[in-house]
C-alpha positions as CSV (number, residue, x, y, z in Angstrom):
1,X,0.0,0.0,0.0
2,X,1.0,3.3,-0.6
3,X,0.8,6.5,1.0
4,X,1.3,10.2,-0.4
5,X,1.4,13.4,1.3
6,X,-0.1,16.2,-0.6
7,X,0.8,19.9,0.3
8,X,-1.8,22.2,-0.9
9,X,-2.0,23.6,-3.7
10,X,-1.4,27.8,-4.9
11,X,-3.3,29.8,-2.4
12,X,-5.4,33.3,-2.5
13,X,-4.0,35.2,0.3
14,X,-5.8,37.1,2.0
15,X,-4.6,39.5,5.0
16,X,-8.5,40.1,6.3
17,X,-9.2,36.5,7.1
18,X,-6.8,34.1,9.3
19,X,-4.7,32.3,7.3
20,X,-5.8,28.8,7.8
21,X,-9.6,29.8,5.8
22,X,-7.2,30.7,2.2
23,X,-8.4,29.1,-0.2
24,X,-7.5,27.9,-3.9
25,X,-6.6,30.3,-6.2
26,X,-7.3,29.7,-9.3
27,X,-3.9,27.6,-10.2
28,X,-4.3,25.7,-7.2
29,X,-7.5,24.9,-8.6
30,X,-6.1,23.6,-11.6
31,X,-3.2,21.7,-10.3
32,X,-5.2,19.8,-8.2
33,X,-7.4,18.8,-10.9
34,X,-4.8,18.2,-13.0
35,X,-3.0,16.0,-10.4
36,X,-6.3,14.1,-9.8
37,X,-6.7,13.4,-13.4
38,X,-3.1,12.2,-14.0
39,X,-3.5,8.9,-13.6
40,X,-0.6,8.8,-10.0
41,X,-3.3,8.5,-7.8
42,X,-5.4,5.6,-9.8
43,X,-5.7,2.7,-7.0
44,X,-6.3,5.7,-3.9
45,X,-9.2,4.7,-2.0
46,X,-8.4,6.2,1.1
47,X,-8.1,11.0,1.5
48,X,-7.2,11.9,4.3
49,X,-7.0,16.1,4.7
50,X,-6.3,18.6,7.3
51,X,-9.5,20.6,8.4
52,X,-8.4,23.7,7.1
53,X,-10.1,25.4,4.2
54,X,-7.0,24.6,1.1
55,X,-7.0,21.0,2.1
56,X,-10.0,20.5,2.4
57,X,-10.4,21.8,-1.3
58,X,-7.4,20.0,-2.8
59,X,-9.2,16.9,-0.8
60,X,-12.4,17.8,-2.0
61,X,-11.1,18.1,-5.8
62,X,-8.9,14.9,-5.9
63,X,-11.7,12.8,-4.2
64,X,-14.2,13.7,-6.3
65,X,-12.4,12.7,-9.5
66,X,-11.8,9.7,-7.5
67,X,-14.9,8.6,-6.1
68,X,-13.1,9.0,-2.3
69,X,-15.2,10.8,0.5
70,X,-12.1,12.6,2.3
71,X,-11.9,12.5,5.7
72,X,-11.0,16.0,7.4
73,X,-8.6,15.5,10.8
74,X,-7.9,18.2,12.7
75,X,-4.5,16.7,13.8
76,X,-3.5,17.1,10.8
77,X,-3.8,21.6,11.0
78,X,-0.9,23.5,10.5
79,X,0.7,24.7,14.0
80,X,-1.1,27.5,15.0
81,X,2.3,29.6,16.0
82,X,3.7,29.0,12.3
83,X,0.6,29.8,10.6
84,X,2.7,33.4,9.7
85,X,-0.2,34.6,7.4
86,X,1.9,37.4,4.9
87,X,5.4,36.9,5.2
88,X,8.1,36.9,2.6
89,X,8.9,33.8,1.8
90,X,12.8,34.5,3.5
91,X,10.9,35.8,6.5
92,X,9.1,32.3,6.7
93,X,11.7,29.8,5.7
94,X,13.8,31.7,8.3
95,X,11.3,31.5,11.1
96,X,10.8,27.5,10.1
97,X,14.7,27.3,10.8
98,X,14.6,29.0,14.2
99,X,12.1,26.5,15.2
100,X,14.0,23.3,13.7
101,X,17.4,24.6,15.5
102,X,15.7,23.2,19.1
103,X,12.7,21.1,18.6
104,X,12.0,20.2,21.7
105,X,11.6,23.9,22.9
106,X,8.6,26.2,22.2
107,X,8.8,27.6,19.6
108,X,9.9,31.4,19.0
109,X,6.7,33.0,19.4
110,X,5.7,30.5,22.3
111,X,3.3,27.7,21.5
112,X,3.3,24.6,19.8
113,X,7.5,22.8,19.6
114,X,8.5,20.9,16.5
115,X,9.2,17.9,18.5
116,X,5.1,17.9,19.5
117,X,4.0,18.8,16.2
118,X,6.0,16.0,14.9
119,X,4.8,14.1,17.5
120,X,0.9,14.9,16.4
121,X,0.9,14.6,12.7
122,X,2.6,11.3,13.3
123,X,-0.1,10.4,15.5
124,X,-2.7,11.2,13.0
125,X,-0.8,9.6,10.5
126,X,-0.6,6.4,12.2
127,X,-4.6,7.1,13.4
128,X,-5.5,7.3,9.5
129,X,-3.4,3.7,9.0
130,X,-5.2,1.9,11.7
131,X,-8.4,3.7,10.6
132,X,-7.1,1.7,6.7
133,X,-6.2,-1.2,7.6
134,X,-9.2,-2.2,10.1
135,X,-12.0,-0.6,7.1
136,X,-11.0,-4.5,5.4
137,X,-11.2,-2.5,2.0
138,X,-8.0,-2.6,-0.4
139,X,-6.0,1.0,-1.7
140,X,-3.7,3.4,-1.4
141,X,-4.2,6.3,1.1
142,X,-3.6,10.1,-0.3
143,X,-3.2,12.5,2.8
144,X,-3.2,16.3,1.7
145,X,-2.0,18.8,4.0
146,X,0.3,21.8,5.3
147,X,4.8,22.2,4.4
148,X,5.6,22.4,7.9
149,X,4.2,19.5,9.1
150,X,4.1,17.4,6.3
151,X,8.2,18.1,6.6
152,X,8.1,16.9,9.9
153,X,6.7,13.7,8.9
154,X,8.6,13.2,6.2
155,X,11.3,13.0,8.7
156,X,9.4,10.6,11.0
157,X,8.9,8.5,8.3
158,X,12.4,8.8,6.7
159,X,13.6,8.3,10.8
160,X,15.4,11.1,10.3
161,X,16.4,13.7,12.9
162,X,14.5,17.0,13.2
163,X,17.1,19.6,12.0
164,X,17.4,23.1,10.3
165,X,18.6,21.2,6.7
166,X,14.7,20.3,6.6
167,X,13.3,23.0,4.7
168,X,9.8,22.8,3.6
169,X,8.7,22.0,0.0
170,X,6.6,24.7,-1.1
171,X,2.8,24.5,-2.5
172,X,2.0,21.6,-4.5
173,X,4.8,19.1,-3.3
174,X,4.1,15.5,-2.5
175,X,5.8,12.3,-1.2
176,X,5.5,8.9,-1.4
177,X,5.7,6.2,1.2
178,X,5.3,2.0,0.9
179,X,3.8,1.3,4.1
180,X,4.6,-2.6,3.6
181,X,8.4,-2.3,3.0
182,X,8.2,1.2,6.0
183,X,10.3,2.9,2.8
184,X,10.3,6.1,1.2
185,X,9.9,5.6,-2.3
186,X,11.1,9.2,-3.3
187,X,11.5,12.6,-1.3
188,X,9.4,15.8,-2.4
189,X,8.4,16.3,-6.3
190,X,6.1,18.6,-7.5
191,X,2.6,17.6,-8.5
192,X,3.7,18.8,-12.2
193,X,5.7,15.9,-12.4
194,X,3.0,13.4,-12.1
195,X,1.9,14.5,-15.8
């Protein structure tokens, strides 16, 4: 069985609503349908989504094409502290790195520590395996959500160290994991490449 992780799409930023109800823009739009429709994902039975409003989009998008109902989890959210709304994208990648140089502190604005974020979205991960594997019904799993975390369990599933080399993808980036052989079949790639 497989599983990918999905980072959402191209966003419309907005600075007057909180940054976890963006949406699509209209590329994101796109991509994810093109990325549904490109054949990769043929065999996923399973979506799994964060419950913010661009996952559940990309989720809603991809499943549909699919003939999946996603599933929204919470657990699966962006940290709240990282959520940095309207930064430039050196602001952002250099916040991410000052919370990587000591996961297991809080993290610079207080709040939620890279160590227990990891710690979550692997739990939900693992959640959404058991949730799989006792449903009796055969597929791969697709789980879309957030750059941050999704890093983080890339490097839970890799079994790789939390560290500030571990730069998120940006929008539109995906992995692949074979849950039978507990391998990653490739790091990051964009969702371009699946045409």
């Amino acid at each position: 069985m497989l599983v990918r992780y999905l980072i959402h799409p191209q966003l419309l930023e907005n600075s007057s609503s909180p940054s976890s109800a963006w949406q699509l823009d209209d590329t994101g739009h796109a991509c994810a349908e093109t990325f549904a429709a490109s054949g990769l994902l043929e065999g996923t039975a399973y979506i799994f989504s964060s419950s913010q409003t661009m996952t559940r989009q990309t989720a809603s998008i991809i499943g549909e094409r699919l003939s999946v109902q996603p599933v929204a989890d919470a657990e699966m959210d962006e940290s709240d502290n990282w959520v940095t709304g309207i930064l430039p994208k050196t602001g952002l990648l250099g916040r991410f790195k000052q919370i990587l140089c000591k996961p297991q502190d809080l993290a610079v604005e207080g709040g939620e520590a890279a160590m227990d974020a990891q710690d979550r979205i692997a739990a939900a991960y693992l959640s959404a395996m058991e949730r799989v594997l006792t449903s009796g019904m055969h597929g791969d799993v697709l789980m879309v959500g957030h750059g941050r975390v999704g890093a983080l369990l890339f490097c839970y599933l890799a079994g790789q160290g939390i560290g500030q080399e571990f730069t998120p993808p940006p929008a539109g980036y995906y992995f692949t994991y074979d849950w039978g052989a507990r391998a990653m079949l490739h790091p990051w790639k964009s969702m371009e490449e699946a045409n």
